[in-house]
C-alpha positions as CSV (number, residue, x, y, z in Angstrom):
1,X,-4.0,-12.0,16.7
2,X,-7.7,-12.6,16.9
3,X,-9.1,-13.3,13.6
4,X,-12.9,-12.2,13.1
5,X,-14.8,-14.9,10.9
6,X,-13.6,-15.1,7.7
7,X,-12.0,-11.5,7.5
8,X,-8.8,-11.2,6.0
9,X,-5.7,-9.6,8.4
10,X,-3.8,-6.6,7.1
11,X,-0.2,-5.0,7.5
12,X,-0.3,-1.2,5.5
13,X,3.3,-0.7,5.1
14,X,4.4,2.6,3.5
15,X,7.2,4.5,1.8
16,X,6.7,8.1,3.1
17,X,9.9,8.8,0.7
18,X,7.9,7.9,-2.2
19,X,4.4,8.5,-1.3
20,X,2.3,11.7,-0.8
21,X,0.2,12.3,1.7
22,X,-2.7,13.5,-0.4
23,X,-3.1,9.7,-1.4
24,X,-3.4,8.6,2.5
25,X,-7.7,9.0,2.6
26,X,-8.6,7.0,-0.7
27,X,-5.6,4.2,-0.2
28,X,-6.8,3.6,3.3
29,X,-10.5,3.5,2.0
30,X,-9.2,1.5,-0.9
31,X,-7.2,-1.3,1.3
32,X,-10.2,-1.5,3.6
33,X,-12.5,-3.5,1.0
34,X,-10.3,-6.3,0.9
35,X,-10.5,-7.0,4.7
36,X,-9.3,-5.6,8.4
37,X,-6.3,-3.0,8.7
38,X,-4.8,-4.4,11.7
39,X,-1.4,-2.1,11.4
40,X,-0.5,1.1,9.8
41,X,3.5,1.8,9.4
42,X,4.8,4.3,7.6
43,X,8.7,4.8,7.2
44,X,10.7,8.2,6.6
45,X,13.6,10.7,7.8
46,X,11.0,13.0,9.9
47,X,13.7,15.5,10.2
48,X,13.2,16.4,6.9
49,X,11.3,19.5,6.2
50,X,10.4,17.4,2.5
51,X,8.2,15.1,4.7
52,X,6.8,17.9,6.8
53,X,3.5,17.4,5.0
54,X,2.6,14.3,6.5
55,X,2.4,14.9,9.9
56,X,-1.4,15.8,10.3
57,X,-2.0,12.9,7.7
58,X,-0.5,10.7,10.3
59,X,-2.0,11.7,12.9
60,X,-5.5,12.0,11.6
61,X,-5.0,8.4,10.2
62,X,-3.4,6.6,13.5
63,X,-0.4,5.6,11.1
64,X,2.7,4.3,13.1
65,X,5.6,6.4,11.9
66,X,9.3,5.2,12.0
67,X,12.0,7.0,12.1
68,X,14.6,6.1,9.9
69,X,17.8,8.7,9.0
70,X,19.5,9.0,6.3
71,X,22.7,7.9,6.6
72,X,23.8,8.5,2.9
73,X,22.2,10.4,-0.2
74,X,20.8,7.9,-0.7
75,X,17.5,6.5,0.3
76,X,18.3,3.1,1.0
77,X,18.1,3.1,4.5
78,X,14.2,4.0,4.6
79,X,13.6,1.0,2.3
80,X,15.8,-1.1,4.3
81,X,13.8,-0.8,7.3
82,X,10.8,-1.2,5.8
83,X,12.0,-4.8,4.9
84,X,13.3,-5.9,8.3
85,X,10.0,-4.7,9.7
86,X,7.7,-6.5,7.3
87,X,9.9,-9.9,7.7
88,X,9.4,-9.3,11.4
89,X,5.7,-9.1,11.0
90,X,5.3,-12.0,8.8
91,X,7.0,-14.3,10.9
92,X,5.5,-13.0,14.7
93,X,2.1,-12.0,13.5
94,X,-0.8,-14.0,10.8
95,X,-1.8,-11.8,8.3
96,X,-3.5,-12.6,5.1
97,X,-2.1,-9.5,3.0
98,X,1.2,-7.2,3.2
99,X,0.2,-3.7,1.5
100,X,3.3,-2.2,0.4
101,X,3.2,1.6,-0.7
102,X,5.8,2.7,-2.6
103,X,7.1,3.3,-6.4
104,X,9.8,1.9,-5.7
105,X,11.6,-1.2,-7.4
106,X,13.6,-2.5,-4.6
107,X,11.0,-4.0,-2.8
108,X,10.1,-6.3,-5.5
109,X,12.6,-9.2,-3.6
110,X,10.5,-8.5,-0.6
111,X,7.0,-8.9,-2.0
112,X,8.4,-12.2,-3.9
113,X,9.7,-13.8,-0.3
114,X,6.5,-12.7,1.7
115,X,4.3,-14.2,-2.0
116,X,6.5,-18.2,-1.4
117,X,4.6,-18.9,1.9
118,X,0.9,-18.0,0.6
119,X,0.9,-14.9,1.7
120,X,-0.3,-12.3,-0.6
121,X,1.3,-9.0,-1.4
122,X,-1.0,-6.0,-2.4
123,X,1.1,-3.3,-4.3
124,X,0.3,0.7,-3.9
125,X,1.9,3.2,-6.9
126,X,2.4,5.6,-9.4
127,X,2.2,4.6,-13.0
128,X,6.0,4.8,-13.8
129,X,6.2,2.3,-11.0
130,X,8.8,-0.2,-12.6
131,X,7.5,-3.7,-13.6
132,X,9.9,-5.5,-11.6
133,X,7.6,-4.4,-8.8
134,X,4.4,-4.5,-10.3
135,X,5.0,-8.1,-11.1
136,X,6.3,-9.3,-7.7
137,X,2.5,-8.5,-6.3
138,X,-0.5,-10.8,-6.5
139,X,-2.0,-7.3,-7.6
140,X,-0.8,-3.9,-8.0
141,X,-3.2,-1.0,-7.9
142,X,-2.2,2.8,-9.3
143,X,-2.8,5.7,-6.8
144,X,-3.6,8.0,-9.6
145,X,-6.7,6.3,-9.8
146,X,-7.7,7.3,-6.4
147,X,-6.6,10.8,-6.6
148,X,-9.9,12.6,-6.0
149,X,-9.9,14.8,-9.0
150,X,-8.2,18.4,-8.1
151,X,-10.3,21.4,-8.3
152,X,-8.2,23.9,-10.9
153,X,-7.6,26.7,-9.0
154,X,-5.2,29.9,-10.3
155,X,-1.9,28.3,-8.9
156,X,-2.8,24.6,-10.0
157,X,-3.4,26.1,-13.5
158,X,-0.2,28.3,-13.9
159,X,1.5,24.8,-12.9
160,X,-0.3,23.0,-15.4
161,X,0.3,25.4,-18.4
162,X,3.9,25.5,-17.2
163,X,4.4,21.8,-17.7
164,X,2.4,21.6,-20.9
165,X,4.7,24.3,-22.2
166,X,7.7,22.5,-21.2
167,X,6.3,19.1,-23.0
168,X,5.4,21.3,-26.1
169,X,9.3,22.6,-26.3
170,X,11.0,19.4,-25.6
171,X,8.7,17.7,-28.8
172,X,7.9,20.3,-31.2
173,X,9.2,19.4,-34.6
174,X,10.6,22.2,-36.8
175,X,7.1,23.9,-37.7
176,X,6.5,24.3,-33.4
177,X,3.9,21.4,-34.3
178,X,3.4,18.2,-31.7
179,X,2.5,14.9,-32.3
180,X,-0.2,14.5,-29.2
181,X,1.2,10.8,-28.7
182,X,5.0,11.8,-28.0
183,X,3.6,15.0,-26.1
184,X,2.3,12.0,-23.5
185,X,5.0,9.7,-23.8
186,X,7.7,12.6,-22.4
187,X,5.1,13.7,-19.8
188,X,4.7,9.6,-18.5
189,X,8.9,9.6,-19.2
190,X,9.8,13.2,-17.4
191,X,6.7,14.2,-15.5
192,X,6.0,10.8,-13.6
193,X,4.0,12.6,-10.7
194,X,2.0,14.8,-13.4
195,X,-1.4,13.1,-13.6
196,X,-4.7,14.2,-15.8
197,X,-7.1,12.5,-13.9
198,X,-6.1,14.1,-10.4
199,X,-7.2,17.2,-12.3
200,X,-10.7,15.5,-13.4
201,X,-9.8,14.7,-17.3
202,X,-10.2,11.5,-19.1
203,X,-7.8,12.7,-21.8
204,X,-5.0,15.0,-22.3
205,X,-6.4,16.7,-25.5
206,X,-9.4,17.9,-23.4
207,X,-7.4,19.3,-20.5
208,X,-4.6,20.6,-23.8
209,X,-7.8,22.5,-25.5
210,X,-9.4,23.9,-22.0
211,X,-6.1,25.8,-21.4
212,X,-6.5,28.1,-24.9
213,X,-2.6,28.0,-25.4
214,X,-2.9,25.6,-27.8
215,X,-4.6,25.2,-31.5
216,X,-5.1,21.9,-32.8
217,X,-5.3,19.9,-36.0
218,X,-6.3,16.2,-36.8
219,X,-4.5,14.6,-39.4
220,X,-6.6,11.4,-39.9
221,X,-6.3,9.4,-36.3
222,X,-3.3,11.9,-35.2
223,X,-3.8,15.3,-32.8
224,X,-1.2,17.8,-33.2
225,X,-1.0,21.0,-30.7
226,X,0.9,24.0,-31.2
227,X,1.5,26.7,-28.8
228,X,-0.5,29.7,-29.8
């Protein structure tokens, strides 16, 4: 592999199972700062309508897809072969960084082997993505954060209240009133792909008070919300 000056050599390596495709433009943009993309592979059963959505993303992006079916339920055998493959590429090919996209735990053994021989391992996420993980990569980097905030149209909305709704019954106490804190903490625990920032808001209380569902009370430092 020809190595241009001092530029550092990349293999994008992605979960399609636990990835969406409306991430693919700001991680690619993202991973580019740190040095040359020099392969793109994503892995996935593409016989599955559920991954239907990222066929113009892969083509538009020159992403290398393999096909991996499911053998079982389960969805072992996409993160199985994204393993063999990245071993492969670390031993036949130089590159400076592995980025591995995905939320999911397993691949924490994989970044740690690929992180003995110098090699560093770039991690790609949601949030909830479980330490083990997070911890196995030199760095690890949240996708929410490059979610270009969403514009709020009618069906987005309806969506929005629905979930904010859901939140409020699961955490109401006996007067329908919420303590704002465990409103967020069942949302990060039940609603893992629910972001506020993909919908342009800094805090949940702003995007809470823009829906007019809700009133809202301050007791000293506290919000409470109740549904109107």
């Amino acid at each position: 592999m020809i190595r241009m000056n001092n530029v550092k050599n990349i293999a994008v390596l992605i979960d399609a199972d636990n990835t969406s495709p409306e991430i693919i433009d700001p991680l690619l943009a993202e991973i580019s700062k740190y040095g040359l993309i020099c392969t793109k592979k994503i892995y996935g059963n593409w016989a599955s309508p559920r991954l239907s959505k990222w066929k113009e993303k892969i083509m538009l992006n020159a992403l290398i897809p393999i096909q991996q079916f499911a053998s079982t339920k389960s969805k072992n055998s996409t993160d199985i072969a994204l393993v063999i493959d990245s071993m492969d590429l670390f031993y036949t090919e130089k590159f400076d960084i592995f980025c591995i996209v995905s939320s999911d735990s397993d691949f924490a053994p994989l970044a740690t082997r690929i992180r003995q021989n110098g090699t560093q391992v770039y991690g790609f996420g949601k949030r909830s993505t479980p330490n083990t993980f997070q911890r196995s990569c030199n760095q690890f980097n949240y996708i929410e954060k490059m979610m270009l905030p969403k514009l709020i149209s009618k069906a987005n909305r309806e969506d929005i209240n629905e979930i904010l709704l859901e939140a409020t019954n699961a955490t109401k106490d006996l007067t329908g009133w919420v303590n704002l804190t465990k409103m967020g903490e069942y949302l990060k625990k039940n609603k893992s792909d629910f972001s506020i920032q993909q919908y342009g808001y800094k805090k949940l209380s702003l995007l809470i008070k823009d829906t007019n569902l809700f009133e809202m009370k301050k007791e000293n430092s506290t919000i409470f919300i109740r549904a109107i």
